[in-house]
C-alpha positions in Angstrom: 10.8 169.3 148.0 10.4 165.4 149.3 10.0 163.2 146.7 9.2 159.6 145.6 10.1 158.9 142.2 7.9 155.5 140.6 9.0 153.5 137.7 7.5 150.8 135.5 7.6 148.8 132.7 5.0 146.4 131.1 7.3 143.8 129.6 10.3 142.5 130.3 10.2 139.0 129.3 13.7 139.0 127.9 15.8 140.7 131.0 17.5 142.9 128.3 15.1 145.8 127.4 15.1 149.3 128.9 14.0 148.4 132.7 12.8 150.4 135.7 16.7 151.3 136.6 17.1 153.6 134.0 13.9 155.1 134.6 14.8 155.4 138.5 18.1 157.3 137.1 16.9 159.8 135.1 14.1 160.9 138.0 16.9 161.1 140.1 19.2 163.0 138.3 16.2 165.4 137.3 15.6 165.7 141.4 19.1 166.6 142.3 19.4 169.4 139.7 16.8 170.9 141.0 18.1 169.9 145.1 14.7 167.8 145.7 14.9 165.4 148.4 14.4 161.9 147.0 13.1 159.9 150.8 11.8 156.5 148.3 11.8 154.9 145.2 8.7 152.6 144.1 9.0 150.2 140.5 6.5 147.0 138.9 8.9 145.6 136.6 6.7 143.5 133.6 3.3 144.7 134.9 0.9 146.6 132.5 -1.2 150.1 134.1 -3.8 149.1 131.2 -7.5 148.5 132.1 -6.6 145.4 130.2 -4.5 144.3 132.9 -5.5 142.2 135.9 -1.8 141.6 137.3 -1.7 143.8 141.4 0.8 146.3 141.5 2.6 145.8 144.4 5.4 148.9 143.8 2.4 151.2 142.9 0.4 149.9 146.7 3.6 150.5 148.6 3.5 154.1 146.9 0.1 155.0 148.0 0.8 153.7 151.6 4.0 156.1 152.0 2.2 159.0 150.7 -0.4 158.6 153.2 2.4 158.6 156.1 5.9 159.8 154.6 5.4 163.7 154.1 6.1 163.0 150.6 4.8 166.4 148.5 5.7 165.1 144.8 5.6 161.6 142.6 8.1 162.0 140.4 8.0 159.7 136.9 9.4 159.7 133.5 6.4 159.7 131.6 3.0 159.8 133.1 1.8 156.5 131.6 4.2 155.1 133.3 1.8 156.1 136.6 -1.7 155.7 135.4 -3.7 154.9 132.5 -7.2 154.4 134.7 -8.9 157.4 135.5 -10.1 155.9 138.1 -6.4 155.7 140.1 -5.6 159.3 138.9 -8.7 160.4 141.2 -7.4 158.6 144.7 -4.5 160.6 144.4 -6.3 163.5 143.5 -8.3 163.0 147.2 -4.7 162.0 148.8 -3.8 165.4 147.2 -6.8 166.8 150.0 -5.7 165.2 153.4 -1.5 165.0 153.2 1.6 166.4 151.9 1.0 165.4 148.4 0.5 168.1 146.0 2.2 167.2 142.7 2.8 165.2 140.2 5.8 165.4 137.9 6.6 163.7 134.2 9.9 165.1 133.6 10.0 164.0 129.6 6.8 165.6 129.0 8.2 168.7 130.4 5.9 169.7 133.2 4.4 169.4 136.3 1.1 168.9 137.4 -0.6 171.2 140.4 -2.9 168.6 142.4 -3.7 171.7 144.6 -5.1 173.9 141.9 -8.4 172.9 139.5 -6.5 174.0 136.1 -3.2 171.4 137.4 -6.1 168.6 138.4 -7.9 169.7 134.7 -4.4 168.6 132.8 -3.0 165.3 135.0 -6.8 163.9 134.2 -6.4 165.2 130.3 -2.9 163.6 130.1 -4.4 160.2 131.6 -7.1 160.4 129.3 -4.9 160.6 126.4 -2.8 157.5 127.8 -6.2 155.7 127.7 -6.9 156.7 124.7 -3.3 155.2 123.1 -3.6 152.2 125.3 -7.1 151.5 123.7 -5.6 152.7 119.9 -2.8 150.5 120.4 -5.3 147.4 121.7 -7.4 148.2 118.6 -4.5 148.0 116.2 -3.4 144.5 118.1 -6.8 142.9 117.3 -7.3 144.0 114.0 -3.2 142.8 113.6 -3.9 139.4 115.5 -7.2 138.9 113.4 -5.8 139.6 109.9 -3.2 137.0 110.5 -5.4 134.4 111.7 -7.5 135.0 107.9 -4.0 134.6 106.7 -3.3 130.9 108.6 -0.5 132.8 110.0 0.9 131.6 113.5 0.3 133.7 116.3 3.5 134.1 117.6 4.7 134.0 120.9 7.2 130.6 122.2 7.9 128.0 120.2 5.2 125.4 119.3 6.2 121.7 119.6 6.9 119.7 116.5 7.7 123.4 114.4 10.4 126.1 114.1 10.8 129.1 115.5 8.0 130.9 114.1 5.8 128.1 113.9 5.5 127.6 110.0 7.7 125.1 109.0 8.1 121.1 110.7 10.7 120.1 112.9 10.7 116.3 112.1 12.0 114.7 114.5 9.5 116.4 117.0 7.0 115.7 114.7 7.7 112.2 115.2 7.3 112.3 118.7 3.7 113.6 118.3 2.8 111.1 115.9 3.8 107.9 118.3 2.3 109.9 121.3 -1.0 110.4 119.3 -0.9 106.4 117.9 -0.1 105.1 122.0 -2.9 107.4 123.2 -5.3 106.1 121.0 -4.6 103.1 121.5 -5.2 103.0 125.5 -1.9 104.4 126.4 -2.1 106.3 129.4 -0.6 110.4 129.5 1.5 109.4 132.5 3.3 106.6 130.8 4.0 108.4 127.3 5.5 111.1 129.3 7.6 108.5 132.0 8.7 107.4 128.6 9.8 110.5 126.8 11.6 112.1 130.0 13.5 108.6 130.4 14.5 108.9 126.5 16.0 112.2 127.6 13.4 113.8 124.9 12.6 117.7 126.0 9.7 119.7 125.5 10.1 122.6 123.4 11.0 124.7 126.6 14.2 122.1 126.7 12.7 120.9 129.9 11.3 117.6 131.2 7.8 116.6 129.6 4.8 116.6 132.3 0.9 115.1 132.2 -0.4 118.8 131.8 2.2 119.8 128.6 1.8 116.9 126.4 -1.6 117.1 126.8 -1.8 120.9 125.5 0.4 119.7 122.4 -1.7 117.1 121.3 -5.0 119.0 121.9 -4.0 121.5 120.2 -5.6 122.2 116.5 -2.6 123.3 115.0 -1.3 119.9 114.8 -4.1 119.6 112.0 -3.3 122.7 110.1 -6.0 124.9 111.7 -5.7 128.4 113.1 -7.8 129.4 115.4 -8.6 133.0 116.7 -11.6 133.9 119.5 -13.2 130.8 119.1 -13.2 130.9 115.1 -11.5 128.5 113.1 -9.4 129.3 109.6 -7.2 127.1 107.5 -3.5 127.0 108.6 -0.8 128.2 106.2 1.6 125.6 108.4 1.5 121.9 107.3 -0.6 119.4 109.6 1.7 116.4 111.7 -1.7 114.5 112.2 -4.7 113.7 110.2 -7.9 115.6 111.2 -9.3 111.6 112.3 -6.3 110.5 113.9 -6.5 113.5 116.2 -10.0 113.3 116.7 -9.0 109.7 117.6 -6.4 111.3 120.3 -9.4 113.8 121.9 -12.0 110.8 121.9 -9.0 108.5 124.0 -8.2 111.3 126.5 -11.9 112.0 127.0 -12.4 108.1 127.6 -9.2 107.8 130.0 -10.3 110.9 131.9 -13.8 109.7 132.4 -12.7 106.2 133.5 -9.9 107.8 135.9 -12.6 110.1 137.1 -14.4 107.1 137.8 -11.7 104.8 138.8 -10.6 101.5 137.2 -7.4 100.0 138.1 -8.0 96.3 138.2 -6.5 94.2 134.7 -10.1 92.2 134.1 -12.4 94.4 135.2 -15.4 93.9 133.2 -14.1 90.6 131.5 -14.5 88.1 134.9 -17.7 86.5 135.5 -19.0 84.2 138.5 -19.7 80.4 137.3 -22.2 80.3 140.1 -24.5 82.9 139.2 -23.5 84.3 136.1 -22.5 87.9 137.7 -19.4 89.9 137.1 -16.5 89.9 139.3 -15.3 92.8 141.1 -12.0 94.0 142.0 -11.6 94.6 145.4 -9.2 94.7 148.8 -9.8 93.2 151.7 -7.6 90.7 154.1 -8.6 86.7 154.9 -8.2 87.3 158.5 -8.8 90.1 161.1 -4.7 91.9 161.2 -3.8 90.6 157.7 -2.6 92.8 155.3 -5.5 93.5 152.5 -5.1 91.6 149.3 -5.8 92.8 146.0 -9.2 90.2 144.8 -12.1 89.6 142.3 -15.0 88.9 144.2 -18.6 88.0 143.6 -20.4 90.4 145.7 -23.7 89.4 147.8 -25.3 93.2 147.8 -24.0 96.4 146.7 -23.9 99.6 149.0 -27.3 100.0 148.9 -28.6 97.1 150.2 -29.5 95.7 146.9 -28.7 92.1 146.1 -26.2 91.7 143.3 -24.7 88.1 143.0 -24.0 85.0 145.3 -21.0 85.8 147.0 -19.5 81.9 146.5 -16.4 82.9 144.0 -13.8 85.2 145.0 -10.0 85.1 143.5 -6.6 86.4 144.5 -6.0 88.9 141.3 -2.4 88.4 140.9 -2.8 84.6 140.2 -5.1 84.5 137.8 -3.8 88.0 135.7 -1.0 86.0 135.3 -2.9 83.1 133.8 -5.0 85.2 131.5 -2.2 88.0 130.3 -0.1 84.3 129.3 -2.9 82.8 127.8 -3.4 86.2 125.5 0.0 86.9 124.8 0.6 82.9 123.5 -2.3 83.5 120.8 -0.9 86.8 120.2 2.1 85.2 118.8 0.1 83.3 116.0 0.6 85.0 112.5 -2.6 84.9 111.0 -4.0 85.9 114.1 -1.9 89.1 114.2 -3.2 89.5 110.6 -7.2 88.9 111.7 -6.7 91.5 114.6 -4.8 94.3 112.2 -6.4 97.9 112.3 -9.5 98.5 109.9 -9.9 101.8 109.8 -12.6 102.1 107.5 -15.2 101.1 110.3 -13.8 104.0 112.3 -13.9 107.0 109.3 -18.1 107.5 109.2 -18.2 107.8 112.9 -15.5 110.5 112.7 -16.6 112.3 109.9 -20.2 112.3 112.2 -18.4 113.4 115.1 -16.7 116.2 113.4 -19.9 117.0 111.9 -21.8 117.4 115.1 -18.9 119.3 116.7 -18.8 121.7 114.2 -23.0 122.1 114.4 -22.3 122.8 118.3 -20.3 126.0 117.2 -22.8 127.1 114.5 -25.2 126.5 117.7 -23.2 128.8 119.6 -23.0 131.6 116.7 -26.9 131.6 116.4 -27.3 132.4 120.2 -24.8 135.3 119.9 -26.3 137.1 116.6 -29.8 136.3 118.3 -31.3 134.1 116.0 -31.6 131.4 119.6 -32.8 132.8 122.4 -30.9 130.6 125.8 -33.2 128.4 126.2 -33.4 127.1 122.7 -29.6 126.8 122.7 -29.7 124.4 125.8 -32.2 122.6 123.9 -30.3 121.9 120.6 -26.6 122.0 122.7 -28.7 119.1 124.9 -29.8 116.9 121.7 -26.0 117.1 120.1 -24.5 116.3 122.5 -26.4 113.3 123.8 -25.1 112.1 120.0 -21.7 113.6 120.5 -22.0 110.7 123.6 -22.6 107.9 121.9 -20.9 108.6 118.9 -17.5 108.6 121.5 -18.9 105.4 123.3 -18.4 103.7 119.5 -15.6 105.2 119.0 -13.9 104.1 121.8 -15.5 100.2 121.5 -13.8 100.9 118.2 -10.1 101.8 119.4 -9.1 98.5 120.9 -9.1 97.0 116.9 -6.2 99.1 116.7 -4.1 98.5 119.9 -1.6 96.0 117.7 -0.9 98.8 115.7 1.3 101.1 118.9 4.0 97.7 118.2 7.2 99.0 116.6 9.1 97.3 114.2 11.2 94.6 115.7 9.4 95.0 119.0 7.4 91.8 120.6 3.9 91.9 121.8 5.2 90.4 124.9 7.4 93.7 125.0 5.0 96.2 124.2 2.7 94.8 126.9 5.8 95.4 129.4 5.8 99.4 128.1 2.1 100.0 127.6 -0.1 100.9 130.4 -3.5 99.3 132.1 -5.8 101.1 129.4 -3.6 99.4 126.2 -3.5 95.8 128.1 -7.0 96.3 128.6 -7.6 97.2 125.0 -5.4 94.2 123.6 -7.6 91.6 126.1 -10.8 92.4 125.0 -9.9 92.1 121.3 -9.3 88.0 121.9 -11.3 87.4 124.9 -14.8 87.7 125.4 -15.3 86.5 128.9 -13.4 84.8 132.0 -15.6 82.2 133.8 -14.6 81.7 137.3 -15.8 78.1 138.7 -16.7 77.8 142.5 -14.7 75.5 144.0 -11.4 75.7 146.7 -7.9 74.9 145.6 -7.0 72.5 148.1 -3.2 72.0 148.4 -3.6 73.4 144.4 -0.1 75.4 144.0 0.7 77.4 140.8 3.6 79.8 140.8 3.6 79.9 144.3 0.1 80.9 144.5 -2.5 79.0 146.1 -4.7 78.6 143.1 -6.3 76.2 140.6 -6.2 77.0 137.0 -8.6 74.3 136.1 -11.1 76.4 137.8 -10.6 79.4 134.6 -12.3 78.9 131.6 -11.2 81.5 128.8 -13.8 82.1 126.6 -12.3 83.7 123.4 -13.7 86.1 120.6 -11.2 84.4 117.8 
């Protein structure tokens, strides 16, 4: 008899348990005691045959397409779970069975063989699938009720590692733990994710993997609601029997920050003084733009007052525009120098109490959102009554975040390590944190009109005297 012997496992994460080759031996030395003729052999090494599973099996498709042209008149497997466990695929063999060579089926540890040509052989390959459906759904059932009694429990999950913990995921690993905490303190302070990790992979600190950090990875660790001693299992939340690294507001702090610095990269802001320039002519902002002086110049990076905006709409009066480099300079100095006053380091310190009610308000609402969600699954809220009260939250949940993150820049001193210089820090940070540290001294730049002349100023053609720095402090 011609036969193709198929082999499979559903996990193999480790490269060390029983795999697919010892499967393909024992078929094969079952095949030559009996003299079959083995013409091909088929394996899916780590893939589940669940209804559960959504990952293609490409060994099983290369099966089906050399039964349909090979002459092959058996499948030969260990175990027939290792073949099916849907119905549903038993059945296209059973019609291959109809129009080629195929016309059984053999599981050589469950002792027999199974007739595709007669009704009593079809009658026991669908029984035997059925009962691997059956197990598979047993053994699903047991895994929930498993994963959801540990979750009551605050136990961790399982699986890798989690950064900042042990193996297990129960117990701190300091020094980790330290890393989180300055990540979460430069985020919310207008750190960007790109120059934490920059940072971290220059410091030759690895993820919990042991590889280098990216944007994506230390954004999952310091979303993550572990970090605050909660468990959470389907969308329900329990008490963690791990310790927290982070306070439930500081890392409400850290989702509020990497909301803000999504939205404003969605929206794009990469000019220092963005908001903080005005025109002395008409009392208009200044906006960041890049254009050349003359036709075939390279564009130059300036703050402009604009005539009309892309519509057509009149906006200022187009009589102040600014190279930006010049007068960055002048403002970051002029920042930096009354950063390096005492009492004004003292004035500018964090106050956190002014942040706590708007947290504890946010949480609040967050958590009503979820109750929200529970009420439309039971049926007490029909859909359209939950886009209604999801509608009026979350307009809250919106500018509870826009006070919030008016609110961070009090705190941007406090990302400064011991021994480290503002002027330093403002060298490390990126746009967000300068941006931040600006607008807690300065209230507005007034640009005059006027031309510099011969004016020079570090090589710039530029008058200073034209600035005027108004200040908050």
């Amino acid at each position: 008899m011609r036969v193709a012997i198929y082999a499979r496992i559903s996990r193999d994460s480790s490269g060390i348990s029983e795999n697919t080759d010892i499967q393909i031996s024992l078929c094969k030395e079952y095949a030559e005691e009996r003299g079959w003729e083995v013409v091909g052999t088929f394996q899916d090494n780590d893939i589940s045959a669940s209804k559960y599973s959504t990952k293609p099996r490409p060994g099983y498709n290369t099966l089906i397409t050399a039964l349909k042209s090979d002459g092959i008149e058996a499948v030969l497997v260990v175990e027939m779970s290792r073949l099916y466990r849907r119905i549903e695929e038993l059945l296209e063999l059973i019609k291959l069975a109809e129009t080629t060579s195929l016309n059984h089926i053999v599981a050589i540890e469950e002792g027999s063989g199974y007739d595709l040509s007669t009704g009593i052989g079809i009658r026991n390959a669908v029984s035997s699938v059925s009962n691997a459906v059956y197990e598979s759904r047993k053994m699903s059932d047991r895994l929930k009720r498993k994963f959801r009694a540990r979750a009551k429990s605050g136990l961790a999950h399982g699986g890798s590692r989690p950064y900042g913990y042990e193996t297990g995921g129960m117990v701190i690993r300091e020094e980790e733990a330290q890393i989180i905490r300055q990540a979460a303190a430069r985020i919310i302070q207008g750190t960007s994710v790109a120059t934490i990790v920059k940072d971290l992979n220059d410091r030759g600190v690895p993820s919990a993997s042991g590889k280098k950090w990216g944007h994506k990875s230390l954004k999952q660790v310091l979303t993550r609601k572990r970090l605050v001693g909660i468990r959470t299992h389907r969308g329900v939340e329990y008490p963690a029997a791990w310790p927290p690294i982070l306070l439930l507001e500081e890392w409400e702090m850290v989702q509020v920050a990497l909301w803000e610095s999504y939205r404003k990269r969605t929206f794009g802001r990469t000019y220092l003084l963005t908001g903080l320039l005005e025109c002395g002519s008409c009392g208009k902002p200044l906006l960041g733009d890049a254009h050349p002086n003359r036709a075939g110049q390279e564009p130059k990076r300036r703050y402009s007052c604009k005539k009309g905006d892309n519509y057509g709409g009149y906006i200022g009066c187009g009589k102040v525009s600014r190279l930006s480099e010049p007068i960055e300079i002048l403002v970051s100095e002029a920042v930096l120098y009354r950063l390096e006053s005492e009492d004004l380091a003292a004035l500018l310190a964090p106050k956190r109490p002014e942040i706590k009610p708007l947290l504890e308000r946010y949480q609040f609402l967050q958590q009503r959102l979820q109750d929200f969600v529970k009420d439309y699954a039971t049926g007490l809220l029909d859909r359209q009554q939950l886009a209604l009260a999801k509608g009026k939250i979350e307009d809250e949940i919106a500018k509870i975040q826009a006070e919030l993150t008016a609110a961070q820049p009090r705190q941007a001193l406090s990302v400064i390590e011991a021994g480290q210089t503002v002027k330093d820090a403002w060298k490390q940070e990126g746009l967000e944190w300068r941006r931040n540290l600006l607008s807690l001294l300065v209230e507005k730049v007034v640009v005059h009109p006027g031309y510099p002349g011969r004016s020079r100023w570090r090589g710039f053609v530029f008058d200073p005297s034209k600035v005027e720095i108004v200040w908050r402090v």
